[in-house]
N, C-alpha and C positions, 0 to 999 in steps of 0.2 A: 888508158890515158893517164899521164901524172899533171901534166902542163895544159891550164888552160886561159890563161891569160892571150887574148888575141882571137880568141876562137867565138865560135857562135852556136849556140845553143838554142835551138828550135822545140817550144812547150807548148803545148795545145793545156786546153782547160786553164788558161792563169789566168784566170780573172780574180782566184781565190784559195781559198786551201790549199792544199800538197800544191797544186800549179805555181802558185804565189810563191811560195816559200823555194821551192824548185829553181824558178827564175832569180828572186834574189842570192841563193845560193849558190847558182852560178853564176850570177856575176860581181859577188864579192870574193871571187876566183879568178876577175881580169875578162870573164867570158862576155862579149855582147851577145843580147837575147832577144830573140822574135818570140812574142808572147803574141797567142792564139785563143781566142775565145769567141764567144755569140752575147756576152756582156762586155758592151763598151766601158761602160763607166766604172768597170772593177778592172777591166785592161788596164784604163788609165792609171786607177789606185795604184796595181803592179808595176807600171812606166816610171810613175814617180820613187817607187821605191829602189829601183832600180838602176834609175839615174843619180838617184843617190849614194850607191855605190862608184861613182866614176865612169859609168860604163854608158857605150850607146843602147836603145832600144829602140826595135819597130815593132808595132801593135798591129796586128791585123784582125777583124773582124770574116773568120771564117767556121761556118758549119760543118765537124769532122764526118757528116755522115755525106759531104759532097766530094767526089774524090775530085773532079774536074778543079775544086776553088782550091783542094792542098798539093794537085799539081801545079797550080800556079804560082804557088806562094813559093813551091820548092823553085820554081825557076828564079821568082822574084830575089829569092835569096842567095842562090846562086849567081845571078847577076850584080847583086846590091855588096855581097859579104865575101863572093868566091866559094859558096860552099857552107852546106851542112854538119860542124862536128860533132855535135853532140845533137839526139834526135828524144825528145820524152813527148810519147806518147800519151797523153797523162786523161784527158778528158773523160767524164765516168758518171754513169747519172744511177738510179737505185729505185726500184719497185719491188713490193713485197708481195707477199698473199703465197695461198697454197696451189699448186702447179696445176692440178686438174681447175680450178676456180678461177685462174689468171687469163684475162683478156687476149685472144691472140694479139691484139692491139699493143699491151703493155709490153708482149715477146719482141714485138718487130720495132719499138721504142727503143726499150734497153740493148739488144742487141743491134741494131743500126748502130748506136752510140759507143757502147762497151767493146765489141768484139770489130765493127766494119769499119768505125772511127781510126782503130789501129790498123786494120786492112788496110787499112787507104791510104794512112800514114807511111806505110811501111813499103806500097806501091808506086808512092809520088817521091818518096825521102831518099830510098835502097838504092835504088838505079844510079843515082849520080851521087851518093856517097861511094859508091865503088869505083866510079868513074874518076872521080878524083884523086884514089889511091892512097889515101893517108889514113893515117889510123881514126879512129872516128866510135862514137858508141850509144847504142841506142836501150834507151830506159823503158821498157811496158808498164804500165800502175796496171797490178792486176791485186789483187786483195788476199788478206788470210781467208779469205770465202773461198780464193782460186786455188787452195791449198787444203784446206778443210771444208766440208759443208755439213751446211747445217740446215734446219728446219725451214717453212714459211719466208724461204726469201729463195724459191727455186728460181725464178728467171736470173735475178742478179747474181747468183753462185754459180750456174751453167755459164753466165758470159765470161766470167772470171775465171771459169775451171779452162775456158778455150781462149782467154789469153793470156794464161801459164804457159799450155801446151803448144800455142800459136808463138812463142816467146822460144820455148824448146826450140824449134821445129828452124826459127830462124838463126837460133846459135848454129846449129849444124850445121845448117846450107851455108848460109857466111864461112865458116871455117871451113868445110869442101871444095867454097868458091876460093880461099885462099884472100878472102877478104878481111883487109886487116879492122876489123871491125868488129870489138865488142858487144855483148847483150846481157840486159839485168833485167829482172822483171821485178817490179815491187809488191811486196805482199802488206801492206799496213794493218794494223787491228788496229784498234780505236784513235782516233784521232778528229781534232774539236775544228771540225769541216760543216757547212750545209749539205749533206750527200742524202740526207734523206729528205731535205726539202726538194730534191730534184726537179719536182713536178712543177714549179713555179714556174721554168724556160719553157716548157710542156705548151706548142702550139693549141694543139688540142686536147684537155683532161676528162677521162673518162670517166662518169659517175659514181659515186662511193662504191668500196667492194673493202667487206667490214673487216676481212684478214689484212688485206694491204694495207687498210689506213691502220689498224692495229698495231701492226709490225714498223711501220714508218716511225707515227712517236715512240718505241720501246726504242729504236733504233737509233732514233733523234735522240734520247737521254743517254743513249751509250756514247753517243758521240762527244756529248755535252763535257762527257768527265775523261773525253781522251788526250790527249799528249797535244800541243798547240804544233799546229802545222807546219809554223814556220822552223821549226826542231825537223821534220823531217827533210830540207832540201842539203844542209850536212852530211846527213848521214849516206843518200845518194852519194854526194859529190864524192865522200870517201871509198864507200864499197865502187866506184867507179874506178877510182884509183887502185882499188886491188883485182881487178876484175871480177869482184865477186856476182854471183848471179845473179841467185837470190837475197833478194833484202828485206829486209825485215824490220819492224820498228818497236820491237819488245822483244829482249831474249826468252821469252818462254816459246816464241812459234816451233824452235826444235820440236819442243816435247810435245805441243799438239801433230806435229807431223810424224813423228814417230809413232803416236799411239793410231792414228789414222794406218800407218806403213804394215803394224805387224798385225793389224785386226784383216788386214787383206792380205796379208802373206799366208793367213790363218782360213782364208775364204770366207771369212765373216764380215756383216755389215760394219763400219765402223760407227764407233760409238758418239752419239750425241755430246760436243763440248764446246761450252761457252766460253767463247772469244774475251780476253782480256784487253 
């Protein structure tokens, strides 16, 4: 896609972070934006900013782990706009701790949201973006975790390794289908997000477990000194215009994925490396 002026861009997670910056980014492009969250009042914040840019927005208050409410929205907007063109998947929450010690609780948390958030996405969204036959392109936020892993944050690096590969999986079928329909999957390293206060939306919070709360603040101060969020909804908007796949929001992710690529070419574990 080059041209987005006119068009509509559908983001789950904007209440805030990458979602926020996402939204504004597209529509200081001409893009009007359906901003999706389960925080109203940082929807709001995102509506305001966004209207700021000259563009319409609709806010919806939906939970990406309901597929039944983002099939509705996909009609609503369909009905409202004619159509889905640009689809970001973005919504993303984060638990740590060490994988044998991790509550099956935290597993069926982070993956309802991480990995079936975008299922659902991609179930309610797919179907009549093809339907409607125009070019069209859909963003997955999957992380430099869903690219590289690392230590004490197993559950969160498993959902993100399966929605790289869940990202893969739909470039291909789209392009078999003859569907003129783009796919990126974003890989971010640090960036100055609440992703590790996740647990605050957390209906239910499950009683300390001393690796996870460990990992959460070490995680919280990396984030603290990452790149401001609102830098990365640019940088989308551009690799969208070159069709690029993966995106990235620091040039060194080559070289971690390179050293990851040939420690397995080599049948060796890869090596332990901290994210930038």
């Amino acid at each position: 896609m080059q041209d987005f002026s006119g068009k509509t861009a559908v983001i789950t997670g904007a209440a805030g972070g990458i979602g926020r910056g996402l939204a504004v980014a597209f529509a200081r492009e001409g893009a009007r934006v359906v901003a999706v969250d389960l925080d109203r009042e940082g929807l709001d914040g995102t509506a305001a900013l966004v209207r700021d840019a000259g563009v319409e927005v609709m806010v919806d208050v939906v939970d990406v782990r309901d597929g039944d409410g983002l099939a509705a929205l996909a009609a609503t907007v369909d009905d409202r706009f004619g159509g889905t063109d640009v689809l970001c998947n973005n919504a993303g929450v984060f638990r740590g701790g060490v994988v044998w010690q991790s509550p099956i609780e935290d597993w069926e948390w982070v993956f309802s949201i991480n990995l079936y958030g975008v299922i659902h996405g991609l179930r309610a969204f797919v179907p009549r973006m093809i339907a409607h036959g125009r070019e069209a392109h859909i963003v997955n936020t999957a992380s430099m975790a869903g690219l590289v892993a690392t230590g004490m944050s197993g559950i969160y690096t498993v959902s993100k390794f399966a929605v790289e590969a869940l990202s893969e999986v739909l470039a291909n079928d789209l392009r078999n289908a003859g569907a003129p329909i783009g796919v990126s999957v974003l890989c971010p390293s640090s960036v100055a997000t609440q992703i590790a206060a996740s647990q605050r939306n957390r209906e239910v919070v499950p009683g300390p477990v001393d690796d996870a709360d460990a990992i959460e603040k070490i995680l919280g101060d990396f984030c603290g000194q990452g790149i401001d969020p609102m830098g990365v909804g640019p940088m989308v908007v551009d690799a969208v215009r070159r069709g690029q796949f993966v995106i990235g929001t620091r040039d060194t992710l080559p070289e971690f994925v390179r050293v990851r690529a040939e420690a397995l070419q080599r049948y060796e574990l890869p090596p332990f490396q901290m994210f930038d």
